[in-house]
Every structure is written in structure tokens, then in C-alpha cells.
C-alpha positions as a Markdown table, in Angstrom:
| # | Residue | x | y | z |
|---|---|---|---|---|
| 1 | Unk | 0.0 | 0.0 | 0.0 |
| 2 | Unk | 2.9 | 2.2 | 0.9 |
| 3 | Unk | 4.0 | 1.3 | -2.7 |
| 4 | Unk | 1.2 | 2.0 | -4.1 |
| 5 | Unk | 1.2 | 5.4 | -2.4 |
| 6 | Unk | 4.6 | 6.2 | -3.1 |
| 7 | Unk | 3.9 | 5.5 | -6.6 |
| 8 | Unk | 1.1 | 7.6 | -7.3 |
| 9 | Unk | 2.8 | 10.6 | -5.5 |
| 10 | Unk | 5.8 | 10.0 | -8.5 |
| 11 | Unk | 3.4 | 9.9 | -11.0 |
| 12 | Unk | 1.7 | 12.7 | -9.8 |
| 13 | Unk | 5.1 | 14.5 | -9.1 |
| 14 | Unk | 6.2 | 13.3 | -12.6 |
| 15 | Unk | 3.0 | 14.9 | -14.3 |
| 16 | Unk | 3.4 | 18.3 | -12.4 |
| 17 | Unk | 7.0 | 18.6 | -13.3 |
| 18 | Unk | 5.9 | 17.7 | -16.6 |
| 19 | Unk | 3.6 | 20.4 | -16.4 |
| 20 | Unk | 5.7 | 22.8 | -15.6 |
| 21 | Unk | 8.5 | 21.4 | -17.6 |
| 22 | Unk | 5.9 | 21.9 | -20.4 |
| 23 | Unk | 4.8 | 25.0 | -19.2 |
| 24 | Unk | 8.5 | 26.4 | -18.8 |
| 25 | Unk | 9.1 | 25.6 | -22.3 |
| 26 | Unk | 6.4 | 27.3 | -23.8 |
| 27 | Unk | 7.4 | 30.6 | -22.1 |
| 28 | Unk | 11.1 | 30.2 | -22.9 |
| 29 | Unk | 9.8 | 29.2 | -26.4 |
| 30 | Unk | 7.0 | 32.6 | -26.2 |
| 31 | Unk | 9.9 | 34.5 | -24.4 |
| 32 | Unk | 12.3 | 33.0 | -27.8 |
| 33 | Unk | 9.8 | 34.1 | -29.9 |
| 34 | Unk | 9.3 | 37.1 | -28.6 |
| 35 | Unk | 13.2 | 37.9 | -28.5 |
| 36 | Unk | 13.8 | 37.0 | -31.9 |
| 37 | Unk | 10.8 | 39.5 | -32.7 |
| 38 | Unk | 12.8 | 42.0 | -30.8 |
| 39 | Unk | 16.1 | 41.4 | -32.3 |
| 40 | Unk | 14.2 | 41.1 | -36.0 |
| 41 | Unk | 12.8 | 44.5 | -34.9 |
| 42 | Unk | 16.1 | 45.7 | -33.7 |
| 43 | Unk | 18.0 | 44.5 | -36.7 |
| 44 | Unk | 15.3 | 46.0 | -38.7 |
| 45 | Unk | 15.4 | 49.5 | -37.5 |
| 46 | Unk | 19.3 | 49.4 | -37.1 |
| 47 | Unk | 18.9 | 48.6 | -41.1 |
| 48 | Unk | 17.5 | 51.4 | -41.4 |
| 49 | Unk | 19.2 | 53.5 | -39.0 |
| 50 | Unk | 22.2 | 52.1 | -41.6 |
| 51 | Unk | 20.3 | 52.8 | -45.0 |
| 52 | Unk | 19.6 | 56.7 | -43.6 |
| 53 | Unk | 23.2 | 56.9 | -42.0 |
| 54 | Unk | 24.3 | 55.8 | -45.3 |
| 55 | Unk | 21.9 | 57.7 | -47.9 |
| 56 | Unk | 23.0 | 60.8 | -45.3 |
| 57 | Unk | 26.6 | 60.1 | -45.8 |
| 58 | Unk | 26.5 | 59.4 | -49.8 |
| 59 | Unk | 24.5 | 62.4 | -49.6 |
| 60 | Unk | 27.0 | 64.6 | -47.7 |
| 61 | Unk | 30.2 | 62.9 | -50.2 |
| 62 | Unk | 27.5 | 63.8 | -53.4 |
| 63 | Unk | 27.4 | 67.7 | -51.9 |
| 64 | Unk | 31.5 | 67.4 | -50.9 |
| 65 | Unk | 32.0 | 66.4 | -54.4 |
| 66 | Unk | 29.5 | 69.1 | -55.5 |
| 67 | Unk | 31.4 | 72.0 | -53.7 |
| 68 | Unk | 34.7 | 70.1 | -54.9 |
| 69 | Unk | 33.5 | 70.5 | -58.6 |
| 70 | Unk | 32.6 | 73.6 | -57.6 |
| 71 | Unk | 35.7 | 75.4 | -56.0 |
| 72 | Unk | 37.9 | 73.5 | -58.5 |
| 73 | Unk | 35.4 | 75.4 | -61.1 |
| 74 | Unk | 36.0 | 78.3 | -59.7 |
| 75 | Unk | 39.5 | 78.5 | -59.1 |
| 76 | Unk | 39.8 | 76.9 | -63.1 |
| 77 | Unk | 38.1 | 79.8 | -64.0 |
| 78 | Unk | 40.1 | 82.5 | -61.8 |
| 79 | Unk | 43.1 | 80.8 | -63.1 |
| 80 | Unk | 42.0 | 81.7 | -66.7 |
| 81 | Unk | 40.8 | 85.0 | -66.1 |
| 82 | Unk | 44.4 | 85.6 | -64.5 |
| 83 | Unk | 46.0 | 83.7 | -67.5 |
| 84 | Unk | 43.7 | 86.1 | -69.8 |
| 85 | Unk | 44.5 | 88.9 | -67.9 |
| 86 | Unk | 48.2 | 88.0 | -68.5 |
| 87 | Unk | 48.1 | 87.6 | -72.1 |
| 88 | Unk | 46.4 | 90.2 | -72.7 |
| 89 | Unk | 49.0 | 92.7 | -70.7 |
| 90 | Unk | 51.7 | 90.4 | -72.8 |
| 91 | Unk | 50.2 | 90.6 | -76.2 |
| 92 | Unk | 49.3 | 94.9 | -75.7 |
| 93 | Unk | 53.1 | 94.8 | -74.7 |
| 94 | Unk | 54.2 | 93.0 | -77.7 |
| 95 | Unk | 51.8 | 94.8 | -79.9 |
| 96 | Unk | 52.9 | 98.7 | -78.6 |
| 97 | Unk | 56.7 | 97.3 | -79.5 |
| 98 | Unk | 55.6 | 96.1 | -83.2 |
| 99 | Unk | 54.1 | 99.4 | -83.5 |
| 100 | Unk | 57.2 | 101.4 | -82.7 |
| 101 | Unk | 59.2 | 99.4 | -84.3 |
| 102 | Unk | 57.0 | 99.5 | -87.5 |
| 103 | Unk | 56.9 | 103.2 | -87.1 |
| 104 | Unk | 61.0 | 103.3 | -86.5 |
| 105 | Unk | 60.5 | 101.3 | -90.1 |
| 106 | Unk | 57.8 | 103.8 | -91.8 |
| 107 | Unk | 60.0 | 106.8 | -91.1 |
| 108 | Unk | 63.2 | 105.4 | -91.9 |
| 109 | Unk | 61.5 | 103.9 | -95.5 |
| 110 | Unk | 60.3 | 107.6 | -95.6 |
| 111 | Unk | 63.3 | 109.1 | -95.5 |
| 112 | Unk | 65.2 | 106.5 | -97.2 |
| 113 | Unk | 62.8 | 107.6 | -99.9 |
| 114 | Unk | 63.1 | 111.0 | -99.6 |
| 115 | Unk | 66.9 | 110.8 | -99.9 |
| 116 | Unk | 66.3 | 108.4 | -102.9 |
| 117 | Unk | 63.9 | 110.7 | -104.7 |
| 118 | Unk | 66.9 | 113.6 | -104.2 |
| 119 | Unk | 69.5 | 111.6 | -105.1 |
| 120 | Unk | 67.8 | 110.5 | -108.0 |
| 121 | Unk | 66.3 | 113.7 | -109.0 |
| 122 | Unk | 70.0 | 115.3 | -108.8 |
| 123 | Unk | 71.3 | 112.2 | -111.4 |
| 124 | Unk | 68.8 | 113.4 | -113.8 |
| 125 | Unk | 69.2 | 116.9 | -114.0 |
| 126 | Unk | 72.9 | 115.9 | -114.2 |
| 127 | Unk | 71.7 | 113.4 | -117.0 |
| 128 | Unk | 70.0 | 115.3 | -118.7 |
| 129 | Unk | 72.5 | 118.3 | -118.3 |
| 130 | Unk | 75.3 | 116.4 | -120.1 |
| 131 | Unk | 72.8 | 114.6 | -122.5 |
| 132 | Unk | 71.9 | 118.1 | -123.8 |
| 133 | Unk | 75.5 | 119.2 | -124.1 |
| 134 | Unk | 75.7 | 116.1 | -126.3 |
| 135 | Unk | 72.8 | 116.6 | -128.1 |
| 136 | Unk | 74.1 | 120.4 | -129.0 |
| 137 | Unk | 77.0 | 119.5 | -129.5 |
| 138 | Unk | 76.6 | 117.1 | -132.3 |
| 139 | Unk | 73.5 | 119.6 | -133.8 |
| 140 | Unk | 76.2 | 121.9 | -133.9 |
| 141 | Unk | 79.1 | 119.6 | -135.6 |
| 142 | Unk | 75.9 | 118.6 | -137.7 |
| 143 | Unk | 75.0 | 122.1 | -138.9 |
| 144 | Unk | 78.7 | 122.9 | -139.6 |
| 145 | Unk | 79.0 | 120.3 | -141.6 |
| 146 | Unk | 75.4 | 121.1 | -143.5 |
| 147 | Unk | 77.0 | 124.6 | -144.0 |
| 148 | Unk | 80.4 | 123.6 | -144.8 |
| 149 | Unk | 79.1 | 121.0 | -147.3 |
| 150 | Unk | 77.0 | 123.7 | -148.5 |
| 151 | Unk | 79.5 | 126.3 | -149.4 |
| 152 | Unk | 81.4 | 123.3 | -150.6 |
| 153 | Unk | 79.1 | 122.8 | -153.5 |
| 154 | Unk | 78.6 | 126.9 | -154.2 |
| 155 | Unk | 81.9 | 127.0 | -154.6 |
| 156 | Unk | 82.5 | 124.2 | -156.4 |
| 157 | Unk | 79.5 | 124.9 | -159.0 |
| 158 | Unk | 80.6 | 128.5 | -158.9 |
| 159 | Unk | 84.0 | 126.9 | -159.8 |
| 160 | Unk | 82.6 | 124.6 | -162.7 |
| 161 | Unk | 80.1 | 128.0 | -163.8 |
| 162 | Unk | 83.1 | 130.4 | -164.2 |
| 163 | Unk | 85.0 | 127.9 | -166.3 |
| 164 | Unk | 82.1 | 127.4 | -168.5 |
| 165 | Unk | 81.8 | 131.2 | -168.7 |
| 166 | Unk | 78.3 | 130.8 | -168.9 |
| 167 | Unk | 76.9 | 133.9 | -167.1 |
| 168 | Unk | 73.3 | 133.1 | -167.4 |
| 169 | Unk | 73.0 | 130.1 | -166.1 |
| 170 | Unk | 75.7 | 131.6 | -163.2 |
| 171 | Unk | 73.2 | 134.1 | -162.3 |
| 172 | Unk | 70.9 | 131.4 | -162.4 |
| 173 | Unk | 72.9 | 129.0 | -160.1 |
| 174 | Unk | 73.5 | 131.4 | -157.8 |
| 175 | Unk | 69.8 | 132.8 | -156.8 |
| 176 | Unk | 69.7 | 128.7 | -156.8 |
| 177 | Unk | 72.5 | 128.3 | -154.5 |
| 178 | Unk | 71.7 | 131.3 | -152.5 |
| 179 | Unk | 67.6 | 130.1 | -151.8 |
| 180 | Unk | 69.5 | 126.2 | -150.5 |
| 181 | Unk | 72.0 | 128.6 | -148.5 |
| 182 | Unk | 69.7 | 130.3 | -147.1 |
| 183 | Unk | 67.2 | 127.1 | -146.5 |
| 184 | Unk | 70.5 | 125.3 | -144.9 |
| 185 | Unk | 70.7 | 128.6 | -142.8 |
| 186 | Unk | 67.0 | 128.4 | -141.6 |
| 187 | Unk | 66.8 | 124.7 | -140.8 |
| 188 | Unk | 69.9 | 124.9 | -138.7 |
| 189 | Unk | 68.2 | 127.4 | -136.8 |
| 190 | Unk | 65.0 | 125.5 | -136.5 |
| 191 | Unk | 66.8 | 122.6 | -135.2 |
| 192 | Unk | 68.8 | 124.7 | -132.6 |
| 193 | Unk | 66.0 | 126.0 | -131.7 |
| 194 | Unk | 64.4 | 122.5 | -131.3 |
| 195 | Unk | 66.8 | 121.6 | -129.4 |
| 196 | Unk | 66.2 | 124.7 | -127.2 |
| 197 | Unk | 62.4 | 123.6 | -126.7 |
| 198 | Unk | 63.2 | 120.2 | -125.9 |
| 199 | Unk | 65.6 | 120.8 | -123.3 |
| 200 | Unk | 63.1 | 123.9 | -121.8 |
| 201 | Unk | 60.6 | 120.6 | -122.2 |
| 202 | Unk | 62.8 | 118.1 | -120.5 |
| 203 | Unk | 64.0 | 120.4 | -117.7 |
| 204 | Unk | 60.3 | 121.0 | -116.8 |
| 205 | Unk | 59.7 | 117.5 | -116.7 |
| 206 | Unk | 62.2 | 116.2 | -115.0 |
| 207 | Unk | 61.1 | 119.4 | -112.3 |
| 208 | Unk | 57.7 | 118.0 | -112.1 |
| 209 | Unk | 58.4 | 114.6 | -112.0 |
| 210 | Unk | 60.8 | 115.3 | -109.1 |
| 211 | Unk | 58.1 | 117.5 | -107.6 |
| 212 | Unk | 55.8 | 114.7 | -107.5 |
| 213 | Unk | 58.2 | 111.8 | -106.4 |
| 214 | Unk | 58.7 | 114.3 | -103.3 |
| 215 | Unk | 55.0 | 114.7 | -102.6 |
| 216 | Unk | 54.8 | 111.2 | -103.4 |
| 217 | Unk | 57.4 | 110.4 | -100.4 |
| 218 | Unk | 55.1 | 112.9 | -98.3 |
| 219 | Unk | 52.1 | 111.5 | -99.3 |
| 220 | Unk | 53.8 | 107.7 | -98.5 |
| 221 | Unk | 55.0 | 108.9 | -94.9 |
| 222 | Unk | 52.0 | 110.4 | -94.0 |
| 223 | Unk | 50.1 | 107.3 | -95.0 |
| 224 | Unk | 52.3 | 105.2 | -93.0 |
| 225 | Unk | 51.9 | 107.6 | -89.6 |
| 226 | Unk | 48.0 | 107.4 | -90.1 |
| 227 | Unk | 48.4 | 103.7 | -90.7 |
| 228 | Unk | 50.3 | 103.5 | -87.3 |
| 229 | Unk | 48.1 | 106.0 | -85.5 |
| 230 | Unk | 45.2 | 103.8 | -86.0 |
């Protein structure tokens, strides 16, 4: 009976451990349940604690690299406005010493010119000087040969006309001889005095042609200074 007794109060010790066995499990399991909600829920907001911690931080590197692109812009642009600035300061530079040396050019061309237009004015008139000597000089040998062969052939048909003794034709001759004499006489003096006109002709040519090689040269330099000016 004792057995019996002692039997029963295991079983019945058994089922209420059991029990609670049972029982504790299915609050660790509840409690399991519940702390894998809590880390699930924990995990989950630390996920997105990580995607905003992350979206804030790409979006603070997307400004950095904003400002970055920005200040480099800017300082890229400074740097080009200096550069600018710099050429433009090197280039006026290089263009004022081109101009002065261009007008250093212009006025020694000028007077280079000037000097030529003398020099070669003066050769000219010296030119023309001993080309008109020539020229008289050989109308003169011309005309004293004309007049020599001239009286030459008076004398020589006044030669031939006193041997024939024919006094006619002597008179004759001689109002002949005297009118080619006298032609020979007048176109000598219309070729000196040719000559005169041409040389009067030349001289005033050659004066306005030197004339207008100086205004020329003026005309030239004073081109050239406007040229410069502007």
C-alpha cells in the first residue's frame, strides 16, 4: 500500500513537473519568440538607422564632391581670367613694340625715300645736263658740216660755172645756190631751236616729275603715320 502510495505521489510529481516542464518551455519558447521579434525589430530598425546613415553620408560625399567640382570650377576659372589677364597685358606689350618698331621702319622707309627721290632727281638733271651738251654739240658739228658741205658745193659749182663762162646760167645758179643757202641757214636754226624747246621741255619735266616723287614720299609717310596712329 505504501508502494502504491509512493507511486502515485511519483506519478503525480512526474505529471506536475511535466507540467511545468511543459509549461516552462512554452514561455522560454513565447519569451524565444518574442526575443527573436525584438532582435528582428532591432535588426530591422538598425537597417534602417544604416540605409539613412548611409543615404546621409552618400549624400553629404555627393554635396562634398558638388562643392569640390565647384571650388575647382572656380578656381579653373580665376586661373584663366588671370592667365587672360596676362596675355592680354603680354600681347598689348608686344603689340605697342611692333608698332614702334613699325613706325621706327615707316619713317626710316620715308626718308630712305626722300633721300632716294633727291638723289635721283639730282642724277637726272645731271643726265639730262650732259645729255643736252651732247645733243648740242653734235647739232652743232651737224650744222657745220650742212653749211660747210653747203658752201662746198657753191663754190664748187661757182667753180665749174666760171670755167664754162656761162653767165646766165651763173646768175641762175647762184639765186639757186643762195635760196639752199639760205634754206640750210633756216633749218639749222630751227633745229637749234628744237633743241632749245626740248631741253626747256625736259627740264620742266624732269622738275615736275621730281616735284611729284617728293609729294609722293610725303604722301607715303603720312600714310604710313596714319596707318600706325590707328
Amino acid at each position: 500500500m505504501m508502494e502504491s502510495q509512493l507511486r502515485t505521489e511519483h506519478d503525480d510529481a512526474v505529471r506536475v513537473m511535466t507540467a511545468q516542464h511543459g509549461d516552462e518551455i512554452d514561455r522560454l519558447e513565447a519569451q524565444h519568440a518574442h526575443t527573436i521579434q525584438l532582435l528582428q525589430e532591432a535588426a530591422h530598425a538598425n537597417d534602417l538607422r544604416s540605409e539613412a546613415a548611409l543615404a546621409d553620408a552618400q549624400r553629404a560625399s555627393e554635396q562634398r564632391e558638388r562643392q569640390l567640382r565647384i571650388d575647382s570650377t572656380n578656381e579653373l576659372t580665376q586661373t584663366m581670367r588671370d592667365m587672360e589677364v596676362a596675355n592680354l597685358s603680354e600681347l598689348q606689350r608686344m603689340r605697342n613694340e611692333a608698332q614702334a618698331n613699325m613706325r621706327q621702319v615707316q619713317d626710316r622707309h620715308a626718308d630712305e625715300l626722300a633721300d632716294f627721290a633727291a638723289k635721283a632727281g639730282a642724277e637726272l638733271r645731271d643726265r639730262l645736263c650732259q645729255a643736252t651738251e651732247r645733243q648740242h654739240m653734235i647739232a652743232n658739228e651737224r650744222d657745220s658740216v650742212w653749211v660747210a658741205q653747203c658752201r662746198q658745193h657753191v663754190q664748187t659749182q661757182c667753180n665749174e660755172l666760171a670755167a664754162s663762162h656761162r653767165e646766165a646760167m651763173f646768175e641762175s645758179f647762184l639765186l639757186s645756190t643762195l635760196s639752199t643757202l639760205t634754206k640750210c641757214t633756216h633749218d639749222a636754226d630751227t633745229n637749234a631751236r628744237l633743241e632749245v624747246e626740248k631741253k626747256v621741255a625736259y627740264d620742266k619735266g624732269v622738275a615736275d616729275r621730281e616735284a611729284e616723287w617728293q609729294r609722293a614720299a610725303l604722301l607715303i609717310k603720312a600714310a604710313q603715320k596714319e596707318e600706325v596712329c590707328v
